[in-house]
C-alpha positions as CSV (number, residue, x, y, z in Angstrom):
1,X,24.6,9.7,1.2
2,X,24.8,6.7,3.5
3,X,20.9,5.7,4.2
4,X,19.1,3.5,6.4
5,X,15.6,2.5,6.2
6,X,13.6,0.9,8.7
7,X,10.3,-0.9,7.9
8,X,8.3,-3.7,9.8
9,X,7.5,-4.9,6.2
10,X,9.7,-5.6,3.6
11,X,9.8,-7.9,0.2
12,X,8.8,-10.4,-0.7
13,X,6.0,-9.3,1.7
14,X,3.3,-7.5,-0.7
15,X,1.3,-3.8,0.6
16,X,1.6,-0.6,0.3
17,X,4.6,-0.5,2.5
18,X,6.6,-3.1,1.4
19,X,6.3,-2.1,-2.4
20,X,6.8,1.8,-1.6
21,X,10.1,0.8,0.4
22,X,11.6,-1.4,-2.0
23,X,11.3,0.9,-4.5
24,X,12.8,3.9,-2.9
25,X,15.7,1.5,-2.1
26,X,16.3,0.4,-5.7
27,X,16.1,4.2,-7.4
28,X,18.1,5.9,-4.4
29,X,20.6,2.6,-5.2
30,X,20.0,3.7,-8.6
31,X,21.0,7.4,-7.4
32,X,24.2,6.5,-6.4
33,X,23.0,6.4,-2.7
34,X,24.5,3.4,0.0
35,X,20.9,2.3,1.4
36,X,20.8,-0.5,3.7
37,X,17.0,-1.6,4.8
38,X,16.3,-3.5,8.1
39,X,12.7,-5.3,8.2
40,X,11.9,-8.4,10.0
41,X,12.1,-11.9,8.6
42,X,9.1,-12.9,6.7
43,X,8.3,-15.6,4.2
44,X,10.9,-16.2,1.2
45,X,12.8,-13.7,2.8
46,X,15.7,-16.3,2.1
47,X,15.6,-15.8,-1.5
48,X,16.2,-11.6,-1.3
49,X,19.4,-11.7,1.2
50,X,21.9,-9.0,0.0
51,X,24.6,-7.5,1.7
52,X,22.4,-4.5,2.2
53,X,19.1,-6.1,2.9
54,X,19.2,-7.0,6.3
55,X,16.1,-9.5,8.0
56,X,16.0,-9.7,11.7
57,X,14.6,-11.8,13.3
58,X,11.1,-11.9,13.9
59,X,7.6,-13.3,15.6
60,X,4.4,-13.1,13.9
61,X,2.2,-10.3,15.9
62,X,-1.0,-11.9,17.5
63,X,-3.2,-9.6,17.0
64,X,-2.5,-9.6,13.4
65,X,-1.2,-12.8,12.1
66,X,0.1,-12.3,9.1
67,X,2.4,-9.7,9.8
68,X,5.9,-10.5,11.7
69,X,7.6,-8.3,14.3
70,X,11.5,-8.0,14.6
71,X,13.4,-8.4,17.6
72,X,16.3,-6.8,17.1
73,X,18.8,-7.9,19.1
74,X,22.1,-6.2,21.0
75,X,24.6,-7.4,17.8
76,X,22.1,-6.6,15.4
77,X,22.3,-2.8,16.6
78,X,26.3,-3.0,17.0
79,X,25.9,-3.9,13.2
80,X,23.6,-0.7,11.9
81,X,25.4,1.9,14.3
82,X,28.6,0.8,12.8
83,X,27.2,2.0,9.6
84,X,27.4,5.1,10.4
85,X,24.1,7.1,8.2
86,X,23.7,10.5,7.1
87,X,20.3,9.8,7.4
88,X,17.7,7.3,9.0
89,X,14.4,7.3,7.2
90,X,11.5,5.4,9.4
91,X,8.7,3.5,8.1
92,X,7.1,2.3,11.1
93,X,6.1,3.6,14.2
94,X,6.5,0.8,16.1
95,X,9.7,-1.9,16.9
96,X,11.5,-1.2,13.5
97,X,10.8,2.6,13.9
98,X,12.3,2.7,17.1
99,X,15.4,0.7,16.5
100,X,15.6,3.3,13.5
101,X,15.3,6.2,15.9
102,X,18.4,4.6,18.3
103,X,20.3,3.9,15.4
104,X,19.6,7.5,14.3
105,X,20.6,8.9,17.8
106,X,23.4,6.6,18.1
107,X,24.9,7.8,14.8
108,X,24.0,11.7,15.5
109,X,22.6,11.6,12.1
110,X,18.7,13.5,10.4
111,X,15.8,11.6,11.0
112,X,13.0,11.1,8.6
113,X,10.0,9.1,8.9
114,X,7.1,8.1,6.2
115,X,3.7,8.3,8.2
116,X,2.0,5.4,6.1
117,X,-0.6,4.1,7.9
118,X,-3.6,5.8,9.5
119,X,-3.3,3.4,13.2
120,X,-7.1,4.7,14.5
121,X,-8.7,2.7,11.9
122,X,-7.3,-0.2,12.7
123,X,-7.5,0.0,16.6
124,X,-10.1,-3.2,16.9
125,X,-7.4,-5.9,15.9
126,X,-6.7,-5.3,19.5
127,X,-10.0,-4.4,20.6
128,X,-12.3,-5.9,19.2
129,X,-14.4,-3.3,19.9
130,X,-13.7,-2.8,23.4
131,X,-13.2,0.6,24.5
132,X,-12.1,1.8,20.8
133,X,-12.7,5.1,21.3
134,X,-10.7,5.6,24.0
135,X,-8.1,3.2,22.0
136,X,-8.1,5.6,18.7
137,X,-7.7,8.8,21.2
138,X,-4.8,6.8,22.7
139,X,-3.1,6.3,19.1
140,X,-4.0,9.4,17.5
141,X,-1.7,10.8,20.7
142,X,1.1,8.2,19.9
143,X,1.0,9.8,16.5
144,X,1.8,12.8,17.6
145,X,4.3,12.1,20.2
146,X,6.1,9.9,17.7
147,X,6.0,12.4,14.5
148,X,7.3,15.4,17.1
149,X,10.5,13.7,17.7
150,X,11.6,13.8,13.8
151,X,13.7,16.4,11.6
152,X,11.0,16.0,9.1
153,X,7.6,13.8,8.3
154,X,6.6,12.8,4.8
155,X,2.9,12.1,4.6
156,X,1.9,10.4,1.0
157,X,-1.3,13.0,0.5
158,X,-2.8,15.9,2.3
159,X,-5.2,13.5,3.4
160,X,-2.4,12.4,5.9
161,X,-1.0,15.8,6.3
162,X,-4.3,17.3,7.6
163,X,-4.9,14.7,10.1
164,X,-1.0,14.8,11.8
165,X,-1.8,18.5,11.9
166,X,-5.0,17.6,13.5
167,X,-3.1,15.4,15.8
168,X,-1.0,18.5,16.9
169,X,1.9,17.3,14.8
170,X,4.0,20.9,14.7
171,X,7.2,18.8,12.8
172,X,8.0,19.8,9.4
173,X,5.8,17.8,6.8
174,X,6.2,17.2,3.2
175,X,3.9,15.8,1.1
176,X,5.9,13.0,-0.7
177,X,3.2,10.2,-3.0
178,X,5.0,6.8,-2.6
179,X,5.9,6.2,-6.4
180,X,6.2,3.2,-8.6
181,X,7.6,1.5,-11.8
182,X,5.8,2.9,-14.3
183,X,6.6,1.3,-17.2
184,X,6.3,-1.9,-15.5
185,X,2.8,-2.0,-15.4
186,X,2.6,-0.6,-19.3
187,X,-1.0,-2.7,-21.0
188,X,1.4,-3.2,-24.0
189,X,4.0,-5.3,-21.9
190,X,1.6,-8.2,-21.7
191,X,0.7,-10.7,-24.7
192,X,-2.9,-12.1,-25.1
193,X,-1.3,-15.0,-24.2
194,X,0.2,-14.3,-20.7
195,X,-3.0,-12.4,-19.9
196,X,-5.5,-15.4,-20.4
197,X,-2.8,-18.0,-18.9
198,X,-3.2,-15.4,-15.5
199,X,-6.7,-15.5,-16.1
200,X,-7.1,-19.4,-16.4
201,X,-4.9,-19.5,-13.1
202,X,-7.4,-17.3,-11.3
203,X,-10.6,-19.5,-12.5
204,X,-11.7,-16.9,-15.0
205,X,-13.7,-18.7,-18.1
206,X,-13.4,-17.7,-21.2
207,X,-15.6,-14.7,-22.4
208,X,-15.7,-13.6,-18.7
209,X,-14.6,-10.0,-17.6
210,X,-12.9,-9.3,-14.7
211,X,-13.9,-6.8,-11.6
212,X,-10.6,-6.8,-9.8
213,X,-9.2,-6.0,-6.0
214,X,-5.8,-6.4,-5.3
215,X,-4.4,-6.0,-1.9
216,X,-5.0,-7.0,1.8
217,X,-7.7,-9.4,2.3
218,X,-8.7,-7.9,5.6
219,X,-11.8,-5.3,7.2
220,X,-9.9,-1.8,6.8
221,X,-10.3,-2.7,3.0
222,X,-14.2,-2.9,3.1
223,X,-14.5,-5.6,0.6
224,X,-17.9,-7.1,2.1
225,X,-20.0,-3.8,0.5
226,X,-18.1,-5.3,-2.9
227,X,-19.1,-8.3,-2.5
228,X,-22.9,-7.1,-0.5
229,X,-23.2,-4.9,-4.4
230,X,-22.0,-7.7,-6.5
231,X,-24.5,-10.0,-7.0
232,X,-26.8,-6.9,-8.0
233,X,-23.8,-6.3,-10.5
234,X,-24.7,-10.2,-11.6
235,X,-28.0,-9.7,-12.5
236,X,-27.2,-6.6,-14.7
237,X,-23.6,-7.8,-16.1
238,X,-23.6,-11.9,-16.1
239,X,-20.3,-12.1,-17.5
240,X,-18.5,-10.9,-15.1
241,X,-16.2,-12.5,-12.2
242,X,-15.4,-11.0,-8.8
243,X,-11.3,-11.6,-8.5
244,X,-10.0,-11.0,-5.0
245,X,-5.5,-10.8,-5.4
246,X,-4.0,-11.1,-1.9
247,X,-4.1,-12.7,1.3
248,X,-5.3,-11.7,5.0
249,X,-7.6,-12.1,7.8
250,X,-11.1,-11.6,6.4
251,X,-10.4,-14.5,4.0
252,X,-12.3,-17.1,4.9
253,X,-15.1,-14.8,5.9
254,X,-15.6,-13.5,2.7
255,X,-15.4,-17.3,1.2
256,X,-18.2,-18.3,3.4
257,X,-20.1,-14.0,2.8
258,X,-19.9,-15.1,-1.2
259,X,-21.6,-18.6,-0.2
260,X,-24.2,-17.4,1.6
261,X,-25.0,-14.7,-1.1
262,X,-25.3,-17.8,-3.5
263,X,-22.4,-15.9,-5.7
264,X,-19.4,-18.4,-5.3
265,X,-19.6,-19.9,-8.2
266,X,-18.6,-16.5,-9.4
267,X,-16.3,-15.1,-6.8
268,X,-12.3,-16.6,-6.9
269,X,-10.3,-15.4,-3.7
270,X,-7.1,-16.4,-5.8
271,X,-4.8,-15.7,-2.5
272,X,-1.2,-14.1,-2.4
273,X,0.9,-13.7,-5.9
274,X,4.9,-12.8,-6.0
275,X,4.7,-9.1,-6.2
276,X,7.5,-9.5,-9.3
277,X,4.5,-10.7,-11.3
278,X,1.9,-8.6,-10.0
279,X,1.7,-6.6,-13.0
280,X,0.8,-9.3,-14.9
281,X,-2.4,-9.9,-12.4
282,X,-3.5,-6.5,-13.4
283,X,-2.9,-7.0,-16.8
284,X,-5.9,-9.7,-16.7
285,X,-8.6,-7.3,-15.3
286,X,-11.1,-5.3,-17.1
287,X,-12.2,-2.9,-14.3
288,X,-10.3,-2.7,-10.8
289,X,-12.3,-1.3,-7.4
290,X,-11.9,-0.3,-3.7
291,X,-14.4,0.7,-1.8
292,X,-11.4,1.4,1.0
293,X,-11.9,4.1,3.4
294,X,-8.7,3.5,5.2
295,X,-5.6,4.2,2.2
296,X,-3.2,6.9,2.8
297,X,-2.1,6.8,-0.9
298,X,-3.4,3.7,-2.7
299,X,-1.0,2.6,-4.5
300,X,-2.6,-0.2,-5.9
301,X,-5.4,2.8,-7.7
302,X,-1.8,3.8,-9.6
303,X,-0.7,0.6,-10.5
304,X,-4.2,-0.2,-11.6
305,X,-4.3,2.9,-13.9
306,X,-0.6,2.5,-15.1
307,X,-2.1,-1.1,-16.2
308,X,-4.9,0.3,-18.0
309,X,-7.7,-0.6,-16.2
310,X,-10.7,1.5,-15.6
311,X,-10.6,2.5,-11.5
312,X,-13.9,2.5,-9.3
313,X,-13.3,3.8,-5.4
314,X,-15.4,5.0,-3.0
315,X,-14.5,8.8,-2.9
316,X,-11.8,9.4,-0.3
317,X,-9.7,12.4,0.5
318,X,-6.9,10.3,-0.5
319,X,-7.9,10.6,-4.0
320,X,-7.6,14.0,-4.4
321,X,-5.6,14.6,-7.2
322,X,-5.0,11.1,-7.9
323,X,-8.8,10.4,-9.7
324,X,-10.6,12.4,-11.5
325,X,-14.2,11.6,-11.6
326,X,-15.5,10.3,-15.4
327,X,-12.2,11.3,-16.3
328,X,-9.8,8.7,-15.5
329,X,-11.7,6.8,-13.0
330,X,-15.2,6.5,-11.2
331,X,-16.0,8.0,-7.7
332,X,-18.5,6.6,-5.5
333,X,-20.7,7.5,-2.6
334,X,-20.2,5.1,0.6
335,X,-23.8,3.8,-0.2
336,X,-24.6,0.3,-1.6
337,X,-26.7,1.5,-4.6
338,X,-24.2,4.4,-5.4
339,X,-21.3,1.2,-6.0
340,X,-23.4,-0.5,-7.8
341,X,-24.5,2.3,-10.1
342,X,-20.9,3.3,-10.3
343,X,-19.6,-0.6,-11.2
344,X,-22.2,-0.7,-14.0
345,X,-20.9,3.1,-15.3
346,X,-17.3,1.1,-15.7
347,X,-18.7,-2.0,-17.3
348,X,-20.4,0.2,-20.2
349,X,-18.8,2.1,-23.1
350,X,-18.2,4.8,-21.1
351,X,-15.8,2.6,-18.5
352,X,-13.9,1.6,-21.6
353,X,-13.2,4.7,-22.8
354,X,-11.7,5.6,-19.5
355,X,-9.6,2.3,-19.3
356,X,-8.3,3.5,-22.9
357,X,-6.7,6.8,-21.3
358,X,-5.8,5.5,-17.7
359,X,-2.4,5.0,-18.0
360,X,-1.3,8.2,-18.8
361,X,-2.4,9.5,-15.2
362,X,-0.3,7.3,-14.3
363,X,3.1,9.2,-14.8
364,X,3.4,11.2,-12.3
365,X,3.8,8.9,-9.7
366,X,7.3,7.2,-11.1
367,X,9.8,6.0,-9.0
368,X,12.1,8.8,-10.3
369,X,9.9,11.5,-8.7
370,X,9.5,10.2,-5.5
371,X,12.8,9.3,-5.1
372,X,14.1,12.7,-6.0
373,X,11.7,14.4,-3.8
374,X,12.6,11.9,-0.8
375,X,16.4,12.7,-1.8
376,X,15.3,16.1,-1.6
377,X,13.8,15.8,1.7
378,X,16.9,14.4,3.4
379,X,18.8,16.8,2.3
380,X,16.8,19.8,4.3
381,X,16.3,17.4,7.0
382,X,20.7,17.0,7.1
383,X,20.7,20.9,7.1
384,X,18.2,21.2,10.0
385,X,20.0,18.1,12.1
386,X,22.9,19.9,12.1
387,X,21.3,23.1,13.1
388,X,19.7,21.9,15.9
């Protein structure tokens, strides 16, 4: 099949997106599929042009800064009609989404689309709590509007499902879990020696453990009630260092949160990595946690596990399935003391045990799988195209 996917983020641009797009590019390449992706220019975008990678170009979005949104222009769409796809597979609901759906109509060809991102929660970077209610009714009826006009939706857990249908989303839906490079990620990939020189970049001393977040540095994610628990966590486990992976809005606001709880000395916001290394990141971390309400999927929980790292999370529908409770991972409550207690639980023998077995649940979320589900996906979304 001749495929085109259309994303407002892309690599070298690191979330949840990004990562779950560029790997569905590189197995369905893999596949012997012709994928072409469209996302807007972003930074290093320069040093991943291919023929079939194609970066528009873009403005970064006011409301949040370090995202970029394309402008694609009369030529540019001239370019991807003339392409000709079997099928146009969505990843945004906004200006990339809708290129994708022209593109689509131009070519008379099945259109898919990946609902990633649950918009009502993050309504107040336009807001700022200004009539949000109102603004989260407005976008929970954009979500249905937009889903309706699809041959089929793939949500990444029921979690996501559930709500479109709560929407009024009456398009077909599978349930498709972004998936990942496994092996990649594998604990036995990474010498002593590459995980303390990761550490030493990241300000960890020696004989310190790590408690590790990777991801967006921004409110959605909830890392203040991590960083309100941790210097509770301190007191009872003084050897261990708070490592923040990523960049975003809240930075500077958690810098100045850790100050003022007189735990900076023991806090590193190490900012952005290349997402070819990332594994390595994980690789330096004794226990990873999210207290995220917002995650379709997670896939950073995966990647953590796949590295062998014993996962804390604030329970979330999302992680139904995905965590099993004292199994291979640790649910908490939403409350303060709850995180704390469950923080301490990973820290102890009993975290250790789990961070021995993690990888192994793991597995089924390879790129292979998703890949072959998504293919399988396109392929009843040709049949009904056609039909209708």
């Amino acid at each position: 099949m001749k495929i085109g996917l259309f994303t407002d983020t892309f690599y070298p641009e690191i979330n949840g997106v990004a990562t779950s797009c560029l790997n569905l590019e590189r197995e369905l390449t893999r596949r012997g599929h012709e994928v072409h992706v469209f996302a807007p220019k972003c930074k290093g975008w320069e040093d991943n042009r291919r023929d079939h990678i194609h970066y528009i170009a873009s403005t970064p979005f006011l409301a949040l800064k370090d995202r970029n949104f394309a402008f694609p222009t009369p030529i540019t769409s001239w370019e991807a009609e003339k392409l000709d796809f079997d099928v146009v597979h969505t990843n945004s609901e906004f200006i990339m989404g809708h290129f994708g759906r022209h593109v689509a109509h131009s070519n008379g060809c099945a259109l898919v689309h990946t609902y990633h991102t649950v918009w009502e929660d993050y309504t107040y970077y336009i807001t700022h709590g200004l009539a949000d209610d109102t603004a989260r009714r407005l976008t929970r009826k954009y979500s249905q509007w937009w889903c309706d006009h699809f041959d089929r939706v793939i949500t990444p857990t029921a979690k996501t499902l559930d709500l479109l249908r709560s929407y009024g989303v009456q398009a077909p839906i599978d349930i498709i879990p972004s998936g990942m490079d496994i092996a990649r990620f594998a604990p036995e990939r990474h010498s002593a020696e590459e995980r303390a020189a990761a550490r030493t970049e990241c300000g960890v001393k020696p004989g310190e453990r790590v408690l590790l977040n990777i991801g967006r540095i921004a409110k959605e994610k909830n890392l203040e009630q991590i960083l309100r628990v941790f210097p509770m966590l301190h007191r009872v486990c003084p050897d261990v260092r708070f490592v923040l992976i990523g960049e975003g809005p809240q930075s500077e606001h958690l810098e100045k949160l850790a100050q003022e709880l007189g735990v900076s000395e023991f806090v590193t916001l190490a900012g952005p990595k290349p997402w070819e290394k990332i594994d390595r990141y994980y690789a330096m971390g004794d226990v990873f946690v999210s207290a995220s309400r917002s995650e379709t999927q997670g896939l950073t929980y995966i990647e953590a596990m796949a590295s062998g790292l014993c996962v804390c999370a604030v329970n979330d529908a999302c992680l139904d399935g995905v965590i099993e409770d004292g199994v291979n991972g640790i649910l908490s409550g939403e409350r303060d003391e709850e995180l704390l207690s469950v923080l301490v639980r990973a820290f102890s023998d009993e975290g250790h045990t789990i961070a021995e077995h993690a990888a192994q649940y793991a597995a089924p979320y390879s790129m292979e799988n998703f890949a072959a589900r998504v293919e399988e996906c396109y392929i009843k979304a040709v049949e009904e195209s056609r039909k209708g």
